[in-house]
N, C-alpha and C positions, 0 to 999 in steps of 0.2 A: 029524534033519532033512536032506531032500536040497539039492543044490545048486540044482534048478529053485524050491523054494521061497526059497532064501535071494534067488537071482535076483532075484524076482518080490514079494517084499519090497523087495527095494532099489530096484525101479525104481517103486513105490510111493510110495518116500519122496523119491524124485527128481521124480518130479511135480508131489508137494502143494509141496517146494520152490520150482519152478520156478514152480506157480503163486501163493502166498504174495508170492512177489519182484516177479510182477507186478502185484500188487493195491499191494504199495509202492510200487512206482515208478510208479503211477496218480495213489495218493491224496498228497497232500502231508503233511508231520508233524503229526501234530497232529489230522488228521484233519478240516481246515479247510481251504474250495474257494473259490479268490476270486472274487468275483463281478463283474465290471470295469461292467455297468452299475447298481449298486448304487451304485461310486463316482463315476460320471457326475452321476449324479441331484443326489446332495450337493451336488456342487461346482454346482449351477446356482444361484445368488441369490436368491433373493426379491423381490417387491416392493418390500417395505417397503427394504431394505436397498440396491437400487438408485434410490429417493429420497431415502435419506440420503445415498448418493455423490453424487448431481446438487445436491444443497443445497449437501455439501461442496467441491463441484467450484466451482460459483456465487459463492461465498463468498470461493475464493483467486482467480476471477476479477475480482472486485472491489476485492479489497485489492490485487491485481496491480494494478488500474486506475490505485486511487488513489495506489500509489507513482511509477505513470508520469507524475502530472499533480506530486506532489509534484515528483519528478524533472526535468519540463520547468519549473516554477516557478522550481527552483532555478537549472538554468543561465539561464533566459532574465536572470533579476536577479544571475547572476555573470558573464552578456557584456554586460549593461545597464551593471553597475559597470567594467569594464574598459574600457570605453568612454568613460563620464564620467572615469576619470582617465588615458585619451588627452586627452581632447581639454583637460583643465587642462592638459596637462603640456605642450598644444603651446600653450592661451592662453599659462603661464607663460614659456615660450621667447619667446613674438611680445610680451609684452610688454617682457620682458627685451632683444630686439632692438632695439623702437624705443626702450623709454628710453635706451637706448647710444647711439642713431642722433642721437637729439635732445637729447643729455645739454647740451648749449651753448646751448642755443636760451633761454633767461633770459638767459643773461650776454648776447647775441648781442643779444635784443631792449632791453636796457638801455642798450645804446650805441648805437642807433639815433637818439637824441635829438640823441645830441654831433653823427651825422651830419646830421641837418636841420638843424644851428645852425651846420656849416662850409659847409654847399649855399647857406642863409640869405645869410650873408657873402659870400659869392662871388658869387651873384645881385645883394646891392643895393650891392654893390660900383664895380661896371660903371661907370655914371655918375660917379664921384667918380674914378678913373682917369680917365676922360678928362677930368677937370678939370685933374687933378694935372700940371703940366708939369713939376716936379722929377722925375717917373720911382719917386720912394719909394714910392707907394702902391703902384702896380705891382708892384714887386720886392717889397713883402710879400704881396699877395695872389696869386702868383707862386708865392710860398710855401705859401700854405695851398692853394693848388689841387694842390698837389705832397703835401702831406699827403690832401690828402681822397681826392686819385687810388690813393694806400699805401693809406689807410682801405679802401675801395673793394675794393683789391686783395687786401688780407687777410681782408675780410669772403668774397669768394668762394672763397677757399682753403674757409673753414669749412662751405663752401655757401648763402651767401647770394646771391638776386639778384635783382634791379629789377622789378617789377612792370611787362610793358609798357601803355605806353599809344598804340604808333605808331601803331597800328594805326586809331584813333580809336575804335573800335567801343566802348560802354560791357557792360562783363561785371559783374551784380554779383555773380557768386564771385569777381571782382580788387579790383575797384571801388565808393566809396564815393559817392555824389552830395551834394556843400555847397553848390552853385549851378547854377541855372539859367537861363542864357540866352540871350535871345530874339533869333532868328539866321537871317533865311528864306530865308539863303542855304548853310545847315547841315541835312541832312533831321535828321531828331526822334531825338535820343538819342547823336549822338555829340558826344565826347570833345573840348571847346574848349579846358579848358587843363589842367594837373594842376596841383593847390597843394601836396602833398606826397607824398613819393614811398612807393610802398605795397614790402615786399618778400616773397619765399615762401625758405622754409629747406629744404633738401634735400624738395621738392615739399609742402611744407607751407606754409600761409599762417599769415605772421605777422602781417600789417599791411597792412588796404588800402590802394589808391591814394584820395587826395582829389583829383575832381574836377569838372568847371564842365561840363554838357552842352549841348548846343541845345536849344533848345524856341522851335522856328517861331511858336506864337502867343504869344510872349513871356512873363515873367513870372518874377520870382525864386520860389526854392524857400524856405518858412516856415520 
């Protein structure tokens, strides 16, 4: 065999190689071509299956709903509650204040009596001093008017005080009416005499005034 032949073989075989290798590197292994809008297609939904999403969608929009009304239920009746037990705990304080405040106002109204029974003495005293020319009556009642002034004195420490009456004007948030009368030279409704003295405890009323009003077209009160 010559050399031109052997040549001419080998560049034969160089060929079929050459093309061989490109028919590989064409085709993919396997001899499988993908096909990209085949897997387009797939992936698009269906009807049916995009109304089962919109049901399923619907569905946790709902029970979303109803955890948000649970939700607002909940807090509005746990600031509702936080609320009712302010406002005990600020009753509890303001009651606790004033019963401190007024913790004496029993004892205080109890001896209220012994005072109208030394005011008593003192008033119808008056005339029998001035009888008395030995001077003794005097110098005792001298003495009780020196207690009653202590009484008096110690009752306002505790915050007791007189109900007034100078004013003449009749108030009944102060004032009690026992008599009435008949006076034309008094306009209608004041104050002609007190009969017993009314008094208010650190701005609290313990005891009205008893007293005697006008009343122009005369007439005691039933």
């Amino acid at each position: 065999m010559t050399a031109d032949e052997k040549n001419g073989g080998n560049d034969k075989n160089e060929a079929d190689v050459h093309e061989e290798f490109g028919k590989k590197i064409e085709e993919p292994a396997g001899g499988q071509v993908s096909n990209q809008s085949d897997l387009d297609i797939d992936d698009i939904p269906s009807p049916g299956s995009l109304i089962e999403a919109e049901t399923e969608l619907n569905y946790l929009r709902n029970v979303l709903k109803n955890m948000k009304k649970e939700y607002d239920d909940l807090n509005s009746n746990y600031l509702k509650s936080l609320a009712d037990a302010e406002n005990f705990r600020k009753r509890m304080n303001r009651d606790k204040e004033e019963s401190l405040k007024y913790s004496n106002e029993s004892l205080l109204r109890d001896l209220l009596p012994v005072l109208d029974f030394l005011d008593l003495a003192i008033e119808h005293s008056a005339p029998y001093v001035k009888q008395d020319t030995s001077g003794n009556l005097k110098s005792f009642v001298d003495g009780v008017k020196l207690a009653y002034n202590e009484f008096i004195k110690v009752l306002k420490n505790f915050g007791i005080e007189t109900v007034d009456t100078t004013s003449k004007d009749f108030d009944p948030n102060f004032h009690q009416i026992v008599e009435m009368v008949g006076d034309s030279d008094q306009p209608d409704g004041k104050i002609i005499k007190e009969k017993r003295k009314g008094y208010i405890y650190k701005e609290r009323l313990i005891r009205p005034s008893l007293v005697s009003i006008s009343k122009p077209d005369g007439g005691k009160k039933d």
